[in-house]
N, C-alpha and C positions, 0 to 999 in steps of 0.2 A: 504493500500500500504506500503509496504516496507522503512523506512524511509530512505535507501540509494536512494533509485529508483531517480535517475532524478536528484541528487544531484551535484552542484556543488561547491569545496573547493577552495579558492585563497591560496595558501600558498605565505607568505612575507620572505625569507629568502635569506640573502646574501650570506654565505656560498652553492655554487653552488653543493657540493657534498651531502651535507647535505636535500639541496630541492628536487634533484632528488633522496635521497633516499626515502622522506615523498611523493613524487609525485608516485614512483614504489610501496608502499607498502597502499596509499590509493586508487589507481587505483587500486590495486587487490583487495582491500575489495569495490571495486564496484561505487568509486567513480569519476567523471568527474573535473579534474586539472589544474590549471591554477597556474600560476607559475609567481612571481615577482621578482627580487634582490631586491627592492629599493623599496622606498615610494612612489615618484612620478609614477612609472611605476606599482606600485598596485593600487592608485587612478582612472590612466587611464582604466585600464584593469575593478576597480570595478563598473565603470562608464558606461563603454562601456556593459559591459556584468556580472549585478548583482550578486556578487554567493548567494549561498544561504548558506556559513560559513565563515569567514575568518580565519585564522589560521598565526598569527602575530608576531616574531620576534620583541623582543622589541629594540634589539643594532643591529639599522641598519645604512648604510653610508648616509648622508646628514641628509636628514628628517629621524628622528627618529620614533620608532612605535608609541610611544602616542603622536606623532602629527600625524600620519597618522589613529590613532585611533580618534582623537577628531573631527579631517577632515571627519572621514565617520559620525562618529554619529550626526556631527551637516548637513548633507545633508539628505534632504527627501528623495532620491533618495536608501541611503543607512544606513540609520538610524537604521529599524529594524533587519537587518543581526549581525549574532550573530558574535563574537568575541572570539576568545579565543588568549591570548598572553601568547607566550612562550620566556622566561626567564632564567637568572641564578641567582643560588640561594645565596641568600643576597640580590636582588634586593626588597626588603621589601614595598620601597618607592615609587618604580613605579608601583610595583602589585597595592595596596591603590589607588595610581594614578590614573591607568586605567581601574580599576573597577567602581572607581566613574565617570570614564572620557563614562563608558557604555560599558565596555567588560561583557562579559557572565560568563569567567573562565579564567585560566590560567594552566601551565604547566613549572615545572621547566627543566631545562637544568643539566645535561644528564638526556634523558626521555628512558623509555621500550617505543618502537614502538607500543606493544598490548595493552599498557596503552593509549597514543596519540589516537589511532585509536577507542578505547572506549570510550574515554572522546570526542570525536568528536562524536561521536554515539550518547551518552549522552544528547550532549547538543543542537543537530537536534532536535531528541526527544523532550527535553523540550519546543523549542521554536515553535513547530510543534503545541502541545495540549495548547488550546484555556485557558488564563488564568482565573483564580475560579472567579464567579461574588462576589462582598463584600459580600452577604449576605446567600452565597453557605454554607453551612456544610463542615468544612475540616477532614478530619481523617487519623490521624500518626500513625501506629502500633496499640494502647488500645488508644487514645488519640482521643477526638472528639473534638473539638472546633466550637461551634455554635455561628456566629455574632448577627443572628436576636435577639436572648434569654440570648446574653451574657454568655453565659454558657461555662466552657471546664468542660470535663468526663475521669475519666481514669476507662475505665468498666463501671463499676453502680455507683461507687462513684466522687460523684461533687468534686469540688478541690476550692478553695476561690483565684481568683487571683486579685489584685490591676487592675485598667482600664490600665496600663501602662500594666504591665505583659502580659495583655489577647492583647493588641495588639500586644505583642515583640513577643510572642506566635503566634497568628493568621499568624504574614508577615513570620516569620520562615519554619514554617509546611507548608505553601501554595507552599514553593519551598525548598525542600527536596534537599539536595548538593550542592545548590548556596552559593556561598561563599558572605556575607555581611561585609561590613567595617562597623566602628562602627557608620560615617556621616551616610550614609544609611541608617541604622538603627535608628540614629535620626531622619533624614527626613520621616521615614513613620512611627513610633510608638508618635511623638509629637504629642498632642492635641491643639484646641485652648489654647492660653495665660500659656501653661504649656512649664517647658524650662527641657530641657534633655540637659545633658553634655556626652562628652564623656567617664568620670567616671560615670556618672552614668547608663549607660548602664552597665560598668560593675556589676554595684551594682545590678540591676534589674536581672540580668543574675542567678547570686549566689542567689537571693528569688527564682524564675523561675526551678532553678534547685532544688532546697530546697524542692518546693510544689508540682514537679513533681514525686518525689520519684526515684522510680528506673529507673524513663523514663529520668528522668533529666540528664544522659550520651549522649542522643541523641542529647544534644546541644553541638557542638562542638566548642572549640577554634582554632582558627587560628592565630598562632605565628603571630603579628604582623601584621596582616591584618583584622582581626574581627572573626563571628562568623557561625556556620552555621547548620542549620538540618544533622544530618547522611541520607545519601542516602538508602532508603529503601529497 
């Protein structure tokens, strides 16, 4: 089925001219729209009737987005609904914020409409297919990374990664264009009684890229918010 098919978007923006432009141009790429100004009146509306994206204005009046972001994700009800918060750009602090707070992605202010309406495509898409079981085989471009056998491949030839690497590596590749702050990236590449700092993720980043050779471009930086696979 069609990943639009049946889909519904909340968009959160107070700028009334602005929503009804994102409401006219994702109804025509096939989407069903619901429309908030404000925080409390997207709460009700996501309550009442789940969507299945939010689309979240971070500077809104009263309640702001990453409280209306932290509000969805800590309810059962709306926890898994993906998130993307749109932003102006400097907001460095609240991107970090609300990634770790459980948004999906973001969007800076002024956005291309056919970029918006992509990266909503995008990120339906990814939280549609069923995440890799730990012990799945991943593969990125020449890049295989094997959990059961520890092993990553580029080609025929094996590559020697440290236990930390092969994890940085493994949570990367499994989600190709998710942007990772570098806490997250703590939180899933730490092993027992081993401590990862947030410099040290950089450091593991530059070996990482060092032993990947010419694949090691597909790790990308993100000014100020962490790291992430190139989208394939």
């Amino acid at each position: 089925m069609d990943v639009v098919s049946g889909k519904r978007i909340l968009v959160v923006e107070d700028e009334h001219d602005i929503a009804e432009l994102l409401r006219y141009n994702l109804t025509k790429n096939g989407y069903s729209v619901m429309l908030a100004l404000n925080g409390e009146d997207a709460l009700r509306l996501a309550r009442q009737t789940p969507p299945d994206l939010v689309l979240l204005d971070l500077m809104l009046p009263g309640m702001d987005g990453l409280d209306v972001c932290r509000v969805l994700k800590s309810d059962p009800q709306t926890a898994s609904v993906p998130i993307i918060m749109v932003t102006a750009k400097g907001e460095e602090t609240d991107i970090v914020t609300g990634l770790e707070l459980g948004a999906h992605d973001y969007i800076c202010k002024p956005f291309s409409l056919r970029v918006l309406v992509a990266r909503v495509r995008v990120c339906l898409r990814r939280t549609r297919e069923p995440a890799d079981a730990d012990g799945a085989v991943v593969r990125y471009q020449n890049i295989v990374v094997d959990p059961a056998r520890h092993q990553v491949h580029l080609g025929e030839h094996a590559v020697d990664l440290t236990a930390t690497e092969f994890r940085l590596l493994h949570f990367l590749a499994r989600r190709p264009g998710w942007v990772f702050t570098r806490t997250q990236i703590i939180e899933a590449v730490r092993g027992d009684n081993y401590s990862v700092t947030e410099r040290a993720v950089d450091v593991q980043i530059v070996g990482l890229r060092r032993k990947l050779a010419q694949y090691g471009e597909c790790i990308e930086t993100v000014r100020g918010v962490g790291y992430r696979m190139q989208e394939r």
